[in-house]
C-alpha positions, 0 to 999 in steps of 0.5 A: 328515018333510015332503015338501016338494016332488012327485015327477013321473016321465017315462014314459022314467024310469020305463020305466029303472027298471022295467027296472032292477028287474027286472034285479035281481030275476032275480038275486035277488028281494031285490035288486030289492027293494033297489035300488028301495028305495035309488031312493025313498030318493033321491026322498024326498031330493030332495022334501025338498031338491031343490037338494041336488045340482048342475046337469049343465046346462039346469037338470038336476040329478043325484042319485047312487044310493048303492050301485048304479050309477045317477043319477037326472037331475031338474028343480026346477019351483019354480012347481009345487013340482015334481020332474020325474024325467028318468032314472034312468040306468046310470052306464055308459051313454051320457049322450047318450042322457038328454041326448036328452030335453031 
């Protein structure tokens, strides 16, 4: 399987997800494990084809999380080859808070 293209994380990304993970794994270690392995699935995706999912705007693109309720807001930086990972964002909180850091 050929990566295609890097993964870059945002410090606000990645401060989502280690606090998401956390979250899962006080309810069960199992869990957090779990959702952080269904966040790399999605990053393994992306590198591989990162135009798969569509624009939400200012060339955003966002990438449902299959089985828990996140999206993961990224650009394509195609001078670098590039995955610029923007948010990885509960679908119930408020998208202006992601839409923020643009």
């Amino acid at each position: 399987m050929d990566l295609l293209y890097k993964i870059s994380i945002s410090e606000a990304a990645l401060t989502e997800f280690d606090e998401a993970y956390l979250y899962y794994k006080s309810i069960e270690d199992e869990l957090g494990v779990k959702f952080a392995n269904s966040i790399n699935s999605e990053y393994v995706r992306l590198c591989q084809n990162p135009y798969l999912f569509k624009e939400v705007g200012k060339a955003v693109r966002q990438c449902i999380v299959e089985t828990f309720p996140y999206v993961v807001h990224y650009k394509v930086i195609e001078t670098e080859q590039e995955i610029l990972i923007i948010s990885v964002f509960h679908t119930a909180r408020n998208p202006k808070i992601w839409k923020n850091r643009l």
